[in-house]
N, C-alpha and C positions, 0 to 999 in steps of 0.2 A: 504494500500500500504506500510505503515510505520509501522513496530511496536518494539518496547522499552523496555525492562525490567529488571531496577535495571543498565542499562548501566552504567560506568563506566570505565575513562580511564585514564593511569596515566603515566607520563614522568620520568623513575628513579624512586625517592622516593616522586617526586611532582604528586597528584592526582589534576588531573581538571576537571572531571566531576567524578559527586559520585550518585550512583540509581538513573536515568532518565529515567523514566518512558514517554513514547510519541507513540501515535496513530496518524497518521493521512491517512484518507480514501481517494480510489480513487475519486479525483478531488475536494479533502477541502485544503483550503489555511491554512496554518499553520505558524504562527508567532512565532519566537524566540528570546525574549530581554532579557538583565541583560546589569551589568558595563563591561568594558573592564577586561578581563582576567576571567569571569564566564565561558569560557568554549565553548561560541557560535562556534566559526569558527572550532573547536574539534567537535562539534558533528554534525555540517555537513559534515564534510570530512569523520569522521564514517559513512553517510549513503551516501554517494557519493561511498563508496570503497575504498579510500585513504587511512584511516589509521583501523585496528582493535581495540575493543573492550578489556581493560583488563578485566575487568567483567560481566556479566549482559549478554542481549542475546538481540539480534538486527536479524530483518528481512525486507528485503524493496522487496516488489514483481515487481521488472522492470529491466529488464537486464540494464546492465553500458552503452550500445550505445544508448538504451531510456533515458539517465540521462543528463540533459543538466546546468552545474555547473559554478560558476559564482563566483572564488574566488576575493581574495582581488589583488592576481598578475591578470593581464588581460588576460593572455596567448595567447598574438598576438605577429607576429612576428616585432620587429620595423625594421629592414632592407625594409620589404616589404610593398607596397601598400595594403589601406584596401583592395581593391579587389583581391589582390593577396593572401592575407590573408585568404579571406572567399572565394575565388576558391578552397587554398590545403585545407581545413577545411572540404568543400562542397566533395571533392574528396576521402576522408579520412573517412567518415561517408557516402559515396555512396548515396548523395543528388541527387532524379526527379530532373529533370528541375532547377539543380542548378542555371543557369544563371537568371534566372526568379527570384528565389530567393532571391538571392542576390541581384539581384536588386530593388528586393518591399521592403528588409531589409536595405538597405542603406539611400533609398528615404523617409522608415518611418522614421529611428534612424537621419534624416539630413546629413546623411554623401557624397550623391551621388556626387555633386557637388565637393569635395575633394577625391573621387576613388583612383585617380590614385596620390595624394601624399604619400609618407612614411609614415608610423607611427611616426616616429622620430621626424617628425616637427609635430607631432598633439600634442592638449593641455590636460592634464589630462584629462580634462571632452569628447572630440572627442574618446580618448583611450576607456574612459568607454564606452561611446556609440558603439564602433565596437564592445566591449569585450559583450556587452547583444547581438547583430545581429549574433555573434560567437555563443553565448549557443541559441539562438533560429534557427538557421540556421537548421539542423537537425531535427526541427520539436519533440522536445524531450518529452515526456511523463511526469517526475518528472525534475521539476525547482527547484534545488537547488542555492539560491541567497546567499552569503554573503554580503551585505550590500551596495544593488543593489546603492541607491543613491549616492556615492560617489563619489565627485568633480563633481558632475553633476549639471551645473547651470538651472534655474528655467526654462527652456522651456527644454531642457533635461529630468527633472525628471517629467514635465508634460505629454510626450513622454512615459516614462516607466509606467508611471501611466495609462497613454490608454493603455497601451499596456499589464498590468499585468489584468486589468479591462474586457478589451476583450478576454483573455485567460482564466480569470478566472470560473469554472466548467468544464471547458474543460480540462486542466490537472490539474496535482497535484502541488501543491506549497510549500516548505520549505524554511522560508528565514527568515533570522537575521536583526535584525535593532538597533540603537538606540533611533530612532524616531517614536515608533511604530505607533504615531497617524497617520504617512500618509499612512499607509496600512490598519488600522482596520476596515477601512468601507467593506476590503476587506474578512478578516480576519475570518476562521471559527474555529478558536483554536487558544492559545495563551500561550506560556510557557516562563514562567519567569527563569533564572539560576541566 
């Protein structure tokens, strides 16, 4: 589904990824660690669409409305209700049975019970949680995660952890961590930057 070669991409005269080489097949989970500033969040926005390649050759086979991407901004909106959230979302990606949806996604991620507040009064960690119901909403083929746990307290990440578990062989996976031990048992590849 993924594949990589000699990729490289540079900002001006700063290169931050240099020959990256990465396969990963339809529906292998694929892990990507290093320190902060090795380049992670760069080379999933390369295979997300976001940004181009200054060198190397990159091909991902899944159109951008199959790609369900899960940056470090949550890209909800705080004016509105999760569920007003993940109705324009659901409308925008031409989600079956949106309302159903959304609603088994809310009721997983714990959010049901708080629907109808704003985002504005949720705590980082509720943010993240609508922000995975957002990329999984869509039903998306290639799960690109940037660094899915974040501010997510311990019944939260236990939450994505069913939830990456259950998905997993069923779609494709790309996802950055720091912490790679809480995914590897998931983990069919592993790239270090």
């Amino acid at each position: 589904m993924i594949a990589a070669r000699g990729l490289g991409r540079r900002f001006g005269d700063k290169r931050v990824l240099r020959g990256v080489d990465l396969d990963v097949a339809d529906g292998a989970f694929a892990v990507v660690t290093g320190p902060n500033g090795s380049g992670k969040t760069t080379l999933l926005r390369l295979v997300a669409g976001l940004a181009l390649p200054s060198e190397g050759e990159l091909r991902v086979d899944v159109t951008r409305e199959r790609i369900g991407l899960l940056a470090h901004d949550p890209l909800v909106y705080r004016e509105l209700t999760a569920l007003e959230n993940l109705e324009l979302y659901g409308r925008l990606y031409h989600v079956p049975e949106r309302r159903e949806r959304i609603g088994m996604l809310l009721e997983r991620f714990g959010l049901w019970d708080a629907r109808h507040e704003r985002v504005a009064a949720y705590s980082r960690g509720m943010t993240q949680r609508l922000a995975l119901c957002r990329v999984l909403l869509h039903d998306p083929q290639l799960l690109i995660l940037d660094e899915p746990y974040t501010a997510l307290d311990a019944q939260g990440a236990e939450l994505l952890d069913a939830q990456l578990a259950e998905l997993r062989g069923e779609r494709t996976f790309l996802v950055s961590t720091h912490d790679p031990q809480r995914v590897r048992r998931l983990a069919t590849s592993e790239l270090s930057l």
